[in-house]
LOBA-619136 format. One record per residue (C-alpha): residue number from 0; residue in one letter; x, y, z. Coordinates in Angstrom, 3 decimals, padded with zeros to 6 digits. Layout:
BEGIN
(NUM A (X Y Z))
...
END
This chain:
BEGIN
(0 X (022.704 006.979 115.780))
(1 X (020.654 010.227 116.583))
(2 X (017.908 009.753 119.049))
(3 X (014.463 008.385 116.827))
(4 X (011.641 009.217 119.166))
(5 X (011.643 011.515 122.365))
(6 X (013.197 012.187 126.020))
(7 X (011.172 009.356 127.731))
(8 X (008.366 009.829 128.109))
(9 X (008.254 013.483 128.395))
(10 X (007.642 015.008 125.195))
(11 X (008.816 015.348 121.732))
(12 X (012.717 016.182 121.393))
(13 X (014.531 016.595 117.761))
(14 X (017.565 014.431 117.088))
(15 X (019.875 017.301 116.676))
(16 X (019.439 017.778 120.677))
(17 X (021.018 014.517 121.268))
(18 X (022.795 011.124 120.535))
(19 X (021.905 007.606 121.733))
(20 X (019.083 005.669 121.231))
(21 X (014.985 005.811 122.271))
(22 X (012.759 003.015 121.208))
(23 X (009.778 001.482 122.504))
(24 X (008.546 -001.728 121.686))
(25 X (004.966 -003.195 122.284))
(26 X (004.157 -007.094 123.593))
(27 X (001.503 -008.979 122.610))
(28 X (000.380 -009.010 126.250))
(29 X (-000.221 -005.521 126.410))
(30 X (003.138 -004.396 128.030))
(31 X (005.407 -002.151 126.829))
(32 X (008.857 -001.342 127.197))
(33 X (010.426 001.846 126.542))
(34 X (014.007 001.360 126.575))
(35 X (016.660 004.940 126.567))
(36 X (020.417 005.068 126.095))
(37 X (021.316 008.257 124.798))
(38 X (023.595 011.923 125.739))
(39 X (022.032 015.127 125.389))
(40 X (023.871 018.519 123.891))
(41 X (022.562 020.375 126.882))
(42 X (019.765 020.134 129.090))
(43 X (016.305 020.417 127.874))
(44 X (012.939 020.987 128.926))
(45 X (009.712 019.446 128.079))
(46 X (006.293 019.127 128.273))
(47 X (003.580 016.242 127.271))
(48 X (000.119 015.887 128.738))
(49 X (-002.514 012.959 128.134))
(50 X (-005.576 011.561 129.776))
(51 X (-004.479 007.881 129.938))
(52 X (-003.830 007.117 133.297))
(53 X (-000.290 005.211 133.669))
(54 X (001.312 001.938 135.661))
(55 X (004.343 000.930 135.392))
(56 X (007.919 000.451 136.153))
(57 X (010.857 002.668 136.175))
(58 X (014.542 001.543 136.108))
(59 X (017.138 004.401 136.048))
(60 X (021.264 003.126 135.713))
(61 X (021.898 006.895 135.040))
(62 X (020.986 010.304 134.029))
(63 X (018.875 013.373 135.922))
(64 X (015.301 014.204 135.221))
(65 X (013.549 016.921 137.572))
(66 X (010.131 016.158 137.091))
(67 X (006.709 017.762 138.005))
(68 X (003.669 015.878 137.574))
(69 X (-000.094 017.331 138.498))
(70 X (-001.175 014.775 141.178))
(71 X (001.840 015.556 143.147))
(72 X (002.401 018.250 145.538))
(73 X (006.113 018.324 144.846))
(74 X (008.645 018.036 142.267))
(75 X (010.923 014.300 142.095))
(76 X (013.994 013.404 140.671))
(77 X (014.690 010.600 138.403))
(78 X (018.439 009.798 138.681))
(79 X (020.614 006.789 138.284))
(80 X (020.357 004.084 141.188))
(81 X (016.767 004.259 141.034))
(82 X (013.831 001.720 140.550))
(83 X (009.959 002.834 141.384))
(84 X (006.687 001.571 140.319))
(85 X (003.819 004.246 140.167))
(86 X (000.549 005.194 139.462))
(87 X (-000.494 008.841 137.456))
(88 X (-004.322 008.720 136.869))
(89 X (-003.035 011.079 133.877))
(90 X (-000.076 012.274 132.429))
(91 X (000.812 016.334 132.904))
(92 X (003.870 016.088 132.824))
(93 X (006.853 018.942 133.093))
(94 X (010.384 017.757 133.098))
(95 X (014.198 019.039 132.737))
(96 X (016.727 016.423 131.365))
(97 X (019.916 017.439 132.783))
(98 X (023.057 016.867 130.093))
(99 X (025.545 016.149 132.836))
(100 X (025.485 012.776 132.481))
(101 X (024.075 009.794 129.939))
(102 X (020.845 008.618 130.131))
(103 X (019.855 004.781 130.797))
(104 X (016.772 003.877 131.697))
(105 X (014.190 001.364 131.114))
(106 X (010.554 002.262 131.690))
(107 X (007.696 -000.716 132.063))
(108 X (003.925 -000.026 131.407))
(109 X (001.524 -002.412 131.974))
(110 X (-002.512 -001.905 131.640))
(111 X (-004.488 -000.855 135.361))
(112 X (-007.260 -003.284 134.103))
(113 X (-003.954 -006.307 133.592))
(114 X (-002.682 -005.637 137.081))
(115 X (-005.941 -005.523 138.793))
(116 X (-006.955 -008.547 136.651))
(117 X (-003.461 -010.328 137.886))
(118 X (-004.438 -008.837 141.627))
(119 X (-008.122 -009.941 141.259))
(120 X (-006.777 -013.570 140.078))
(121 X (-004.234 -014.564 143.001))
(122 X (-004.008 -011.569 145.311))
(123 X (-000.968 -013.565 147.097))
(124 X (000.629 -012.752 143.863))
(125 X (001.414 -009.298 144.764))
(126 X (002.966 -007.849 147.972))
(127 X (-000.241 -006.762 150.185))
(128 X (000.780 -003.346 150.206))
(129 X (000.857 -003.057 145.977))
(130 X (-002.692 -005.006 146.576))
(131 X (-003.887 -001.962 148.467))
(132 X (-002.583 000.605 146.267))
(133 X (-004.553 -001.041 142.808))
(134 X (-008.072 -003.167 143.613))
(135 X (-009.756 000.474 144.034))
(136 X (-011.406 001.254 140.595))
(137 X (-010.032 004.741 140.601))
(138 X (-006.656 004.030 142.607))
(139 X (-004.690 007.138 144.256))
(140 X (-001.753 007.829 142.308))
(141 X (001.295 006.689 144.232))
(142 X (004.983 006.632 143.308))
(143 X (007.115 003.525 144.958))
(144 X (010.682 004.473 144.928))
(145 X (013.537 002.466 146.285))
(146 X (017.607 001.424 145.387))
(147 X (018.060 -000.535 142.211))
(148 X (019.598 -003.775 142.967))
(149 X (022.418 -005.629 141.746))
(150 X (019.866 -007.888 139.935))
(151 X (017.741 -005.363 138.103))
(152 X (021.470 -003.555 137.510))
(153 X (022.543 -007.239 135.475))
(154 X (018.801 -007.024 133.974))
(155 X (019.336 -003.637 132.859))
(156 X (022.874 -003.958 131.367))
(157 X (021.678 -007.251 129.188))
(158 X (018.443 -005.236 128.138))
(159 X (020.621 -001.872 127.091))
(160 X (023.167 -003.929 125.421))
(161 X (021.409 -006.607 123.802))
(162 X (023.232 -007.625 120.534))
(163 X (019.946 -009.665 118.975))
(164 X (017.824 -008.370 115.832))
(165 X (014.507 -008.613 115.126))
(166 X (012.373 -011.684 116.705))
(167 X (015.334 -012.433 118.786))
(168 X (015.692 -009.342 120.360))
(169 X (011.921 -008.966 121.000))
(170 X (012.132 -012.079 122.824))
(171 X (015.143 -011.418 124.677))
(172 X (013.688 -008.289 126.098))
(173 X (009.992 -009.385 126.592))
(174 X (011.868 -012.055 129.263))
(175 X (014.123 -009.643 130.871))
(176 X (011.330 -007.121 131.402))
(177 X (009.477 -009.695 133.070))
(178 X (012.352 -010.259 135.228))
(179 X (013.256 -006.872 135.919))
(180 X (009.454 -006.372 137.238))
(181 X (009.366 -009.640 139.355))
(182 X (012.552 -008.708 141.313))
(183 X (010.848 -004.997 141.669))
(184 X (007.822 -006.876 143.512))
(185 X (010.101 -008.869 145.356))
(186 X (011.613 -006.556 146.737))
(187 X (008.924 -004.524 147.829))
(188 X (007.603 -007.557 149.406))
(189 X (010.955 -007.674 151.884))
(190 X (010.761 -004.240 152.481))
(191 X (007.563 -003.777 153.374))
(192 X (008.076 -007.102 156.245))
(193 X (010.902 -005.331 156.753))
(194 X (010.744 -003.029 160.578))
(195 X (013.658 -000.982 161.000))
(196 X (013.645 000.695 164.983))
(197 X (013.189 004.344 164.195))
(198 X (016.717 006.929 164.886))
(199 X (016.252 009.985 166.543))
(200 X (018.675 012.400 164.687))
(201 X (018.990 015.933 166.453))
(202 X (019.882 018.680 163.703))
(203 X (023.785 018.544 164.550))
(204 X (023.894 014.895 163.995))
(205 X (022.158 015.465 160.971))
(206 X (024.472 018.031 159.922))
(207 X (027.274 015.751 161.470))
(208 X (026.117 012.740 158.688))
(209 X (026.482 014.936 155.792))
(210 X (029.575 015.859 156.493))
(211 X (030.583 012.540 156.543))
(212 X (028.913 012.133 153.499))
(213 X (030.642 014.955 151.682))
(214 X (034.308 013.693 153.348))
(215 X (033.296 010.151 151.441))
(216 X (032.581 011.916 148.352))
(217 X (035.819 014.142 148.496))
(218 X (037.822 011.878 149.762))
(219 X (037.069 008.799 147.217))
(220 X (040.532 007.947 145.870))
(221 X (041.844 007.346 149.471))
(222 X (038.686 006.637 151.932))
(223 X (038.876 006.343 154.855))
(224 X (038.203 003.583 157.431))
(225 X (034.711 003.966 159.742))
(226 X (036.674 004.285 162.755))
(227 X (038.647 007.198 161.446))
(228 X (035.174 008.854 159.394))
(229 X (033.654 009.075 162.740))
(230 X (036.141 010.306 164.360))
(231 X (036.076 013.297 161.750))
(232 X (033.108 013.842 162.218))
(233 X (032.693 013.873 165.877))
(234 X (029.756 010.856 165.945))
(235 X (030.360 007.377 167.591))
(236 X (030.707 004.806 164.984))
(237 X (027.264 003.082 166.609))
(238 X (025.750 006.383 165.391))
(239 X (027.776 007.276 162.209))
(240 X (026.455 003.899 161.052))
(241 X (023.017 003.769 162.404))
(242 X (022.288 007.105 161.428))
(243 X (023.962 007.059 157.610))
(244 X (021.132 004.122 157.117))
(245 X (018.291 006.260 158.623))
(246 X (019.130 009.328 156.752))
(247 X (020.611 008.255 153.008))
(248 X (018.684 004.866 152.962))
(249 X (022.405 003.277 153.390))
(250 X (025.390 002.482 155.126))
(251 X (028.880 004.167 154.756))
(252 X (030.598 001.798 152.914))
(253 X (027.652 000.367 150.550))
(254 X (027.353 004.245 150.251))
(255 X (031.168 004.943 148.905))
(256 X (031.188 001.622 146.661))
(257 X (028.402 002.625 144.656))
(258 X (029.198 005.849 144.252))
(259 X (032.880 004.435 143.182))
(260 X (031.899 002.438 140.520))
(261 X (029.103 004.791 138.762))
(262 X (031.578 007.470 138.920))
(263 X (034.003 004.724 137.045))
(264 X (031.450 003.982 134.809))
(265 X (030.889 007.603 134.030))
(266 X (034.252 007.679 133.199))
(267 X (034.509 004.671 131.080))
(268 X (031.536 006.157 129.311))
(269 X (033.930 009.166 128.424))
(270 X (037.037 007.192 126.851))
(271 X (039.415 009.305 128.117))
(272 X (040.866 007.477 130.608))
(273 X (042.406 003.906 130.620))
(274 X (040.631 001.514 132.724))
(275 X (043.803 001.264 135.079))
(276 X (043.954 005.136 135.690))
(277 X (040.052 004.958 135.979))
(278 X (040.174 002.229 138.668))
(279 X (043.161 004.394 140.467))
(280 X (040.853 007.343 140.379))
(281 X (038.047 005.591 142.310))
(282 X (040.335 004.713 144.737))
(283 X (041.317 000.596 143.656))
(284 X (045.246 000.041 143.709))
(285 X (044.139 -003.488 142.164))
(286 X (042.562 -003.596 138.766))
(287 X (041.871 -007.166 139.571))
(288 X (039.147 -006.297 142.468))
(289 X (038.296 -003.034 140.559))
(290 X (037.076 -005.470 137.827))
(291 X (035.643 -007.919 140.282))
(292 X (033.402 -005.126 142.258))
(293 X (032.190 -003.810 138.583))
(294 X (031.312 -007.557 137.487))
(295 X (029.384 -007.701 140.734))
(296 X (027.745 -004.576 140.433))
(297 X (026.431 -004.067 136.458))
(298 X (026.959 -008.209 135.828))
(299 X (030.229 -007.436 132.862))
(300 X (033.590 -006.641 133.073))
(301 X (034.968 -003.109 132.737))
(302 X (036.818 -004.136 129.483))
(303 X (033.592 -005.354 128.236))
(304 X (032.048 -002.244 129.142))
(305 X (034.052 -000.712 127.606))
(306 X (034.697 -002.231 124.173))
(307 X (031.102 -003.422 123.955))
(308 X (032.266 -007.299 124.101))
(309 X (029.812 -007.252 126.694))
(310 X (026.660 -006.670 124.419))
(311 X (026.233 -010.110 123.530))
(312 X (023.433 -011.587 126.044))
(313 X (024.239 -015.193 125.200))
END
């Protein structure tokens, strides 16, 4: 299927640039969902610009956009792993889709004067720090970003591989969407009750942690254990794991298992592999836990992945 529409929502792109699927669909309520599975030729660049303002949700399983938008100082990245809900008082937008890797994202937009409305109804409704960021008129523009959970990763998988036609489908989404932005909300709401006692990183045990980082990343099909990472890298294991969580948002091992199964699943997404050489690759001698870490992690098996067994929601 070539790609009907464009690259998010970032501009126009032809279908010869591409494979994969773009389609938005409207609700009744107002909301829309724009949902993108699709592989570019190369990477492109784009441009759109409109005086709407936009809020909404963003839910990335994977794919690279650098992205440049006029009410922000500096350039962001949208890449796989990420969920973020945001505020543009108006859409400039400059962006460069990166062909490395598939795209898979669904993107929420919702009305100011529907949130406000929803704020303005039952303000407990909302964590009090999204309450603050929307009951202005004219709010500031503000871009939430934090790690997709294993949740919204289920949501997302059921959404991109829905099997149901017409009414069906619309109904099936219009539910998951829903669900996708409640456990967005929710988890803002933890995180912002959430105090974690600030770590004072001088610049070697900065440069320390990213070594340790790069040593997970190059040494993925045999890992090491914490005791022996920190030893490597010259850091107490107190401080390897303290200060992993205060720099990359994570610890060491949550660190190395999601970066084990999205680089599986970029592999499965390949076909070149079987799923036994692809779960040896990531470092799991047993295809048995391989497949019970991916269930866990995108909600379906790797087979059904894989084969596409896994598109029906039912």
């Amino acid at each position: 299927m070539q790609i009907e529409q464009g690259l998010g929502n970032h501009g126009g792109m032809p279908g010869e640039k591409g494979e994969g699927e773009y389609r938005k669909i409207r609700f009744e309520s107002g909301i829309s969902a724009t949902i993108m599975d699709y592989s570019l030729h190369r990477s492109i660049t784009s441009k759109v610009e409109t005086p709407r303002p936009a809020l909404g949700f963003g839910f990335c399983l994977s794919g690279k956009t650098r992205t440049r938008i006029d009410c922000f100082k500096d350039e962001f990245i949208i890449q796989g792993g990420q969920s973020a809900f945001y505020y543009f008082p108006n859409i400039k937008v400059d962006s460069e889709a990166s062909s490395e890797e598939r795209v898979k994202r669904v993107v929420i937009d919702m009305p100011l004067e529907m949130f406000q409305g929803i704020v303005a109804e039952d303000p407990d409704a909302v964590p009090k720090g999204v309450r603050s960021m929307v009951n202005k008129e004219r709010p500031d523009p503000f871009r939430a970003v934090e790690k997709l959970t294993p949740g919204m990763r289920k949501l997302l998988m059921q959404i991109l591989n829905c099997s149901y036609r017409g009414a069906a489908r619309r109904f099936f989404i219009e539910a998951k969407i829903m669900e996708l932005m409640a456990c967005k909300l929710d988890l803002m709401a933890k995180n912002q009750g959430t105090s974690t006692p600030a770590v004072k990183l001088k610049k070697d045990d900065v440069d320390r942690l990213h070594f340790a980082r790069d040593l997970l990343v190059r040494t993925i099909e045999q890992p090491m254990e914490l005791v022996e990472l920190s030893r490597r890298v010259g850091v107490s294991r107190t401080k390897l794991l303290n200060g992993f969580v205060a720099l990359f948002g994570t610890t060491p091992t949550s660190y190395l298992r999601d970066l084990r199964i999205e680089k599986a699943r970029a592999l499965i997404d390949q076909g070149r592999l079987s799923l036994t050489d692809i779960a040896h690759s990531v470092g799991y001698s047993s295809s048995s836990h391989f497949t019970k870490v991916f269930r866990n992690y995108f909600g379906v098996t790797p087979s059904q992945y894989a084969s596409g067994s896994g598109r029906d929601p039912r």
